[in-house]
N, CA, C and O of each residue as an XYZ file, in Angstrom:
368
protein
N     107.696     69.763     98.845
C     107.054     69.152     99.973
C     106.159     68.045     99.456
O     105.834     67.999     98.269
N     105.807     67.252    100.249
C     104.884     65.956    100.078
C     103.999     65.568    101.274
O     104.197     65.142    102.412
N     102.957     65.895    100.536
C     101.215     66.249    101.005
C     100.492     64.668    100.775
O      99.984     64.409     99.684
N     100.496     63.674    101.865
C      99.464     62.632    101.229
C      98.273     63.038    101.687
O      98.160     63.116    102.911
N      97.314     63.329    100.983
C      95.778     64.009    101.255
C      95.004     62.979    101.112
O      95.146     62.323    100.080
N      94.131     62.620    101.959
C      92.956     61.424    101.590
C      92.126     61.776    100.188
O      92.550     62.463     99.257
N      91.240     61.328    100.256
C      90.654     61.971     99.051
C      89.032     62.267     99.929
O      87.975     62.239     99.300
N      89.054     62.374    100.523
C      88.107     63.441    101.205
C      87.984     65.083    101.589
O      87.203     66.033    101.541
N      89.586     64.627    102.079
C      90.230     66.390    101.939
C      90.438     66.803    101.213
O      90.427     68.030    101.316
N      90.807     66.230     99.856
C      90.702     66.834     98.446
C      89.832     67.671     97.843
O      90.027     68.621     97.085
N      88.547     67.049     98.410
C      87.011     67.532     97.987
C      86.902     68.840     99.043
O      86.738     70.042     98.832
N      86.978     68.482     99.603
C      87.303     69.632    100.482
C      88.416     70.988    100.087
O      88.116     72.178     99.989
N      89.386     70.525     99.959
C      90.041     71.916     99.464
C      89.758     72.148     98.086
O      90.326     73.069     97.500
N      88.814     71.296     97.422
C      88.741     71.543     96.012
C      87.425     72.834     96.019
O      87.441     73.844     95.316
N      86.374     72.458     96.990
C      85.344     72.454     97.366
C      85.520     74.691     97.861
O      85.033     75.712     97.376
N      86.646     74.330     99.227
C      87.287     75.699     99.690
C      87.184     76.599     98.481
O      86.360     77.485     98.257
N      88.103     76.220     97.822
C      88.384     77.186     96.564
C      87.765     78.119     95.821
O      88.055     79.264     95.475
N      86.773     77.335     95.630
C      86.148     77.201     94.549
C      84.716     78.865     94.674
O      84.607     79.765     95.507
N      84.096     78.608     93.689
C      83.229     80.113     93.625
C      81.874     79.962     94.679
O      81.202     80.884     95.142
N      81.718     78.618     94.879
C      80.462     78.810     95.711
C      80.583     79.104     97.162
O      79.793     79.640     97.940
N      81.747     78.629     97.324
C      82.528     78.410     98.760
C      82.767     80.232     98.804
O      82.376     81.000     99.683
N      83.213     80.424     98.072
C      83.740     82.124     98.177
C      81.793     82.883     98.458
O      81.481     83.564     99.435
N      81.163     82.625     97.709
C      79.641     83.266     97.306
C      79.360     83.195     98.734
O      79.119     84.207     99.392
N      79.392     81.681     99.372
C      78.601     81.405    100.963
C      79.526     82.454    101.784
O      78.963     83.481    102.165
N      80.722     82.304    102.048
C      81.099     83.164    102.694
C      81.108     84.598    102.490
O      81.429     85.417    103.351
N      80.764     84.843    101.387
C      80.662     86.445    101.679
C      79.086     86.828    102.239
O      78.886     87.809    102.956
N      78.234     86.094    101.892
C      76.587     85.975    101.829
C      76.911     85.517    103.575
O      76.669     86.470    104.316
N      77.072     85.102    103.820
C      77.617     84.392    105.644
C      78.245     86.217    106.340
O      77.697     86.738    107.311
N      79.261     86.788    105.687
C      80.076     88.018    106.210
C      78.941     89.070    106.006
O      78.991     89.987    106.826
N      77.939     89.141    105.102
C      77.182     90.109    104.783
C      75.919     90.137    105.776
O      75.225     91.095    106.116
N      75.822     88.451    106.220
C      74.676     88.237    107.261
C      74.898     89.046    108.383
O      74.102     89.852    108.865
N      75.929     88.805    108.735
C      76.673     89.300    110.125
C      77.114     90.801    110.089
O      77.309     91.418    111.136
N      77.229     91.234    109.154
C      77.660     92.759    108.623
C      78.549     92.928    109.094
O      78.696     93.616    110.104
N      79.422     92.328    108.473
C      81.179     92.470    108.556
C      81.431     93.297    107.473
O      80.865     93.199    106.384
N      82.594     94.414    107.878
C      82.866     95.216    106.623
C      83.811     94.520    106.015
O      84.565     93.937    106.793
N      84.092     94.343    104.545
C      85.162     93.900    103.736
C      86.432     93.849    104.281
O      86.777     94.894    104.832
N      87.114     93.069    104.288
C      88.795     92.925    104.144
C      89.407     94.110    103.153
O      88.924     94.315    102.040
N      90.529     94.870    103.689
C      91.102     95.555    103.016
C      92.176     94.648    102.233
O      93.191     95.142    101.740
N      91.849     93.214    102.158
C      92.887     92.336    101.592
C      92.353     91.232    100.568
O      91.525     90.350    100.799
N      92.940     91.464     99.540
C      92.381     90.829     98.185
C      93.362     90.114     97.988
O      94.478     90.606     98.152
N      93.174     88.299     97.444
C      93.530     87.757     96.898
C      92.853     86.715     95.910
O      91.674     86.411     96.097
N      93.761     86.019     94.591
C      93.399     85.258     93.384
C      94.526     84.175     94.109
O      95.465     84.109     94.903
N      93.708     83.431     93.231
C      94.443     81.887     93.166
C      94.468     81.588     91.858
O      93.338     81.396     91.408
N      95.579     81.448     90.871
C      95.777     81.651     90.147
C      95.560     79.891     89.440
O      95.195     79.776     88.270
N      95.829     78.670     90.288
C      95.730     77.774     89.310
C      96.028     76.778     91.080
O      96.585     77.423     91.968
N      95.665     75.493     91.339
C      95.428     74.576     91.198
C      94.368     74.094     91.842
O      93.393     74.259     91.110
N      93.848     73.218     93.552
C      95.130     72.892     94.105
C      95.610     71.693     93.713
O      94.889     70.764     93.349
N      97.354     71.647     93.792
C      97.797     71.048     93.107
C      98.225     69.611     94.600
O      98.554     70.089     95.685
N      98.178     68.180     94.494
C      98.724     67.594     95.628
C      99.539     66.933     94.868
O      99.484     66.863     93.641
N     100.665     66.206     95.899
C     101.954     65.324     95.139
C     103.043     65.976     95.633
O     102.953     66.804     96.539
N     104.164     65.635     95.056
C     105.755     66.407     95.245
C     105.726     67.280     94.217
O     105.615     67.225     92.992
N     105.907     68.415     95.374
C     105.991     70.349     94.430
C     107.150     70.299     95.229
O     107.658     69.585     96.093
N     107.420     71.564     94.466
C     108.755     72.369     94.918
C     108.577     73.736     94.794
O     108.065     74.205     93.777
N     108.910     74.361     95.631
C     108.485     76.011     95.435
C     109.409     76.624     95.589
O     110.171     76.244     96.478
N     109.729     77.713     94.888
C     111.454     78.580     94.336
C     110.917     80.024     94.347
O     110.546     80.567     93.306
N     110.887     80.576     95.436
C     111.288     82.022     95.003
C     112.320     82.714     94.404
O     113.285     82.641     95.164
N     112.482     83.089     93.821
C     113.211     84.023     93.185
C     113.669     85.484     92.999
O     113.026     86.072     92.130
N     114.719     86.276     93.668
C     114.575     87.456     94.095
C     115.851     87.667     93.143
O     116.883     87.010     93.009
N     115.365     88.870     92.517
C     116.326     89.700     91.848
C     115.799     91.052     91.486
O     114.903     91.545     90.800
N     117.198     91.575     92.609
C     117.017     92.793     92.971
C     115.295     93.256     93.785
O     115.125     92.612     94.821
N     114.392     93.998     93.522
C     113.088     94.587     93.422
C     112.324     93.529     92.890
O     111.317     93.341     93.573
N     112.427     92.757     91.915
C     111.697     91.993     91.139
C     111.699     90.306     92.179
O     112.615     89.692     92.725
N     110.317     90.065     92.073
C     110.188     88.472     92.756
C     109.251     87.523     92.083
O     108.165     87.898     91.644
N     109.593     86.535     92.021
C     108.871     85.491     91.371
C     108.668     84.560     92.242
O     109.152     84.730     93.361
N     107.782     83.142     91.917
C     107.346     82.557     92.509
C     107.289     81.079     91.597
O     106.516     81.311     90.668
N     107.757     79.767     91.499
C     107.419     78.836     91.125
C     107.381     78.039     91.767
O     108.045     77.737     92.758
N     106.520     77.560     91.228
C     106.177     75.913     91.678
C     106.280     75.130     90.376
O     105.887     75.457     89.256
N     107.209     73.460     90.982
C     107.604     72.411     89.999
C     106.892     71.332     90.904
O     106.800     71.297     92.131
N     106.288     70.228     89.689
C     105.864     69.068     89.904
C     107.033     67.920     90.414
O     107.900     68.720     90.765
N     107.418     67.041     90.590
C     107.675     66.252     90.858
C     107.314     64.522     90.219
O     106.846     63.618     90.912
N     107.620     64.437     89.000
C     107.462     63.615     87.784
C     108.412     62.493     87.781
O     109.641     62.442     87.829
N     106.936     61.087     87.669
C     108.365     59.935     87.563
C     109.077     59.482     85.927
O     108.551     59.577     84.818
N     110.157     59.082     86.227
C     110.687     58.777     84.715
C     110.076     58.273     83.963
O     108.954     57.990     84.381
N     110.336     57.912     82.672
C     109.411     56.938     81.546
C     110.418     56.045     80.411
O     111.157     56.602     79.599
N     110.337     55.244     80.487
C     111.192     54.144     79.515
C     112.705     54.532     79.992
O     113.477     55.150     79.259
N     112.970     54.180     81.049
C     114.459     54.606     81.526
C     114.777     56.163     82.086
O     115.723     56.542     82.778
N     113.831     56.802     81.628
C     114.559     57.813     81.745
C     114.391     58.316     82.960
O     113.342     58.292     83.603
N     115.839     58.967     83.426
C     115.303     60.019     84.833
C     113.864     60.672     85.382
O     113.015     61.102     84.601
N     113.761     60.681     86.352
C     112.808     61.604     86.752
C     113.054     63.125     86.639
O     114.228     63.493     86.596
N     112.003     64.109     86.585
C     112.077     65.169     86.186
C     111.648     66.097     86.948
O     111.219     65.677     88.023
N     111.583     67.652     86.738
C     110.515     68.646     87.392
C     109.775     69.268     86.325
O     110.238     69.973     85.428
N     108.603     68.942     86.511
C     107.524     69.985     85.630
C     107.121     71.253     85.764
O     106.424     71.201     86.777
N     107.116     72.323     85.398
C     106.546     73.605     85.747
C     104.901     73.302     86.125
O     104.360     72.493     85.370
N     104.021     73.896     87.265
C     102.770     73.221     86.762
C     102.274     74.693     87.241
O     101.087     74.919     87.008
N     103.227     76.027     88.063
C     102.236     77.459     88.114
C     103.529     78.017     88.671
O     104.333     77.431     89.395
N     103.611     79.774     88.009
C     104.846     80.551     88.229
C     104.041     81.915     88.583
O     103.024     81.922     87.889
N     104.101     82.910     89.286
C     103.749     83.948     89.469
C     104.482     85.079     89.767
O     105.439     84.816     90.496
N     104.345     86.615     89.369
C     104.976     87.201     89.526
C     104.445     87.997     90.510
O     103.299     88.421     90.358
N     105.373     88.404     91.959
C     104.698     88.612     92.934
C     105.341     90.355     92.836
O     104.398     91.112     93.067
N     106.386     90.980     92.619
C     106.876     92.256     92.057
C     107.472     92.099     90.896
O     108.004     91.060     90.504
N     107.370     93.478     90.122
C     108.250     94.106     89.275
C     108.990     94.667     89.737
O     109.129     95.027     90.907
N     109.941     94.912     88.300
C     111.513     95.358     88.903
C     111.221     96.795     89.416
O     112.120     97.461     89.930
């Protein structure tokens, strides 16, 4: 997919991410005395903007997850895909 993001929203989802953004909102959920989410998640690596490509991968029980960059050629050469984050979402 291809995301043109200003660079305001950048700061912004950079901003989302990030540990302070997580700190306010829980300090914000704790004001209000919200009980915890029974739902945990990591973000393992970016955010990444540009041409990605994302490939699940299912075999059998086991699932994966990649994401490829979208890279222009250099001295002639073709354009490419870069690995830039892969995750394993089950084992077999």
């Amino acid at each position: 997919m291809h995301n043109s993001v200003p660079p305001a929203i950048r700061i912004g989802f950079r901003f989302g991410w990030g540990r302070t953004a997580t700190r306010i909102g829980r300090a914000l959920a704790g004001h209000a005395r919200l009980t915890p989410l029974p739902v945990e998640w990591t973000k393992p690596g970016g955010p990444w903007f540009g041409n990605h490509l994302m490939t699940l991968t299912l075999r059998g029980r086991r699932a994966t997850l990649s994401l490829d960059r979208a890279e222009n050629g250099r001295r002639n050469r073709a354009a490419r895909l870069r690995r830039v984050g892969r995750a394993v979402l089950r084992e077999d």
